[in-house]
N, C-alpha and C positions, 0 to 999 in steps of 0.2 A: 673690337679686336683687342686683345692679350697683347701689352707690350714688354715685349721680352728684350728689347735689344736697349738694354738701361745702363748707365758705366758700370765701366769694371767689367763688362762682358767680353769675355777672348774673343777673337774673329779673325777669321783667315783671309785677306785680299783678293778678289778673282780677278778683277781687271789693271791692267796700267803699268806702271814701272817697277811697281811691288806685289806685282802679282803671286801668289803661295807665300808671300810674306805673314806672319804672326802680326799678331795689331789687338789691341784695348781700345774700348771707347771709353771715351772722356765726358763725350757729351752729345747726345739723340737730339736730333730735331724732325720728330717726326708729322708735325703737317707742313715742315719746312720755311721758306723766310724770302724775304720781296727776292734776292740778288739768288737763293737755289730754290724754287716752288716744289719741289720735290722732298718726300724723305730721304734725309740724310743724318751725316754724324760727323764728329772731328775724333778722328781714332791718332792714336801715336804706337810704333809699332818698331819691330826690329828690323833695320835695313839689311846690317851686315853680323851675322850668327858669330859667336866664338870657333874656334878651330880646335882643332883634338891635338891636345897638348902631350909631347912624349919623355920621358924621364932625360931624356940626354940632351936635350932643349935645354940652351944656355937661357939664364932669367930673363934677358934682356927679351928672346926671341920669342918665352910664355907670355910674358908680358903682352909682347904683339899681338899673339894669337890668343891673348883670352879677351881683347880688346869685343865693346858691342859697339853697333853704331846703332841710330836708332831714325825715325822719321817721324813726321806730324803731316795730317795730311785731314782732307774734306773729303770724304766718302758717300756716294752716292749708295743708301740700302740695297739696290739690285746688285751689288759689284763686292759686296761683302757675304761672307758664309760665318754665320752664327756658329758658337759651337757651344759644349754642357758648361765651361771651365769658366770662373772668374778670378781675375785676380787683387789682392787685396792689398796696393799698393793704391795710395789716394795722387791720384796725378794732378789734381782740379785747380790747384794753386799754380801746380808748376806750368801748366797748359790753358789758354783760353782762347777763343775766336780772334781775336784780334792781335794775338801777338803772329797770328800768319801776314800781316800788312805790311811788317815791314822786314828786312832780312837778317838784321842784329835782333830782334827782336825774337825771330823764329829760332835764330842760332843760340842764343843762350835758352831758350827752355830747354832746346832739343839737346841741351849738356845738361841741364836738372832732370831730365828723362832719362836720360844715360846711368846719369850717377845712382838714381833711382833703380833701375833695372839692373846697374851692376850688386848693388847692394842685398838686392833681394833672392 
């Protein structure tokens, strides 16, 4: 089989807490690993979208509202929808399996993923 779900591929969430959330994979694990035996992925993705910013919006409150927030998370392939788009932001550094073990660890990538997404 043709593997198509490689990083940098866009993918939409179907299941969980971010469900219709946008999301990037980072990194496929497709015959899967002792602790998930299943395919899967480590996708990082947008929790919370920018808001639609209006001209009489004081700075402070565009500010707010063009704010992203973002997530990291371990994807099971059935709960993810592929889609044609990729994107050409290299996360791999910023992102890896093990910085989900602990919660400083998770919290500061998921700020170089931000900074990352807002930039781009």
């Amino acid at each position: 089989m043709v593997k198509f779900l490689k990083p940098n591929k866009a993918v939409v969430v179907l299941q969980g807490r971010y469900a219709g959330r946008k999301a990037v994979i980072v990194r496929a694990f497709d015959d899967g690993t002792r602790e998930r035996p299943y395919g899967h992925c480590l996708v990082v993705g947008v929790a919370k979208y920018p808001k639609k910013v209006i001209r009489k919006d004081s700075a402070k409150k565009q500010a707010k509202k063009s704010r992203v927030k973002t997530f990291i998370k371990v994807v099971n392939y059935n709960h993810i929808m592929p889609t044609r788009y990729t994107l050409d932001v290299d996360l791999k550094e910023a992102v890896s399996v093990d910085c989900l073990q602990s919660r400083d660890k998770k919290v500061t990538a998921a700020k170089e993923v931000k900074a990352k997404f807002e930039e781009s």
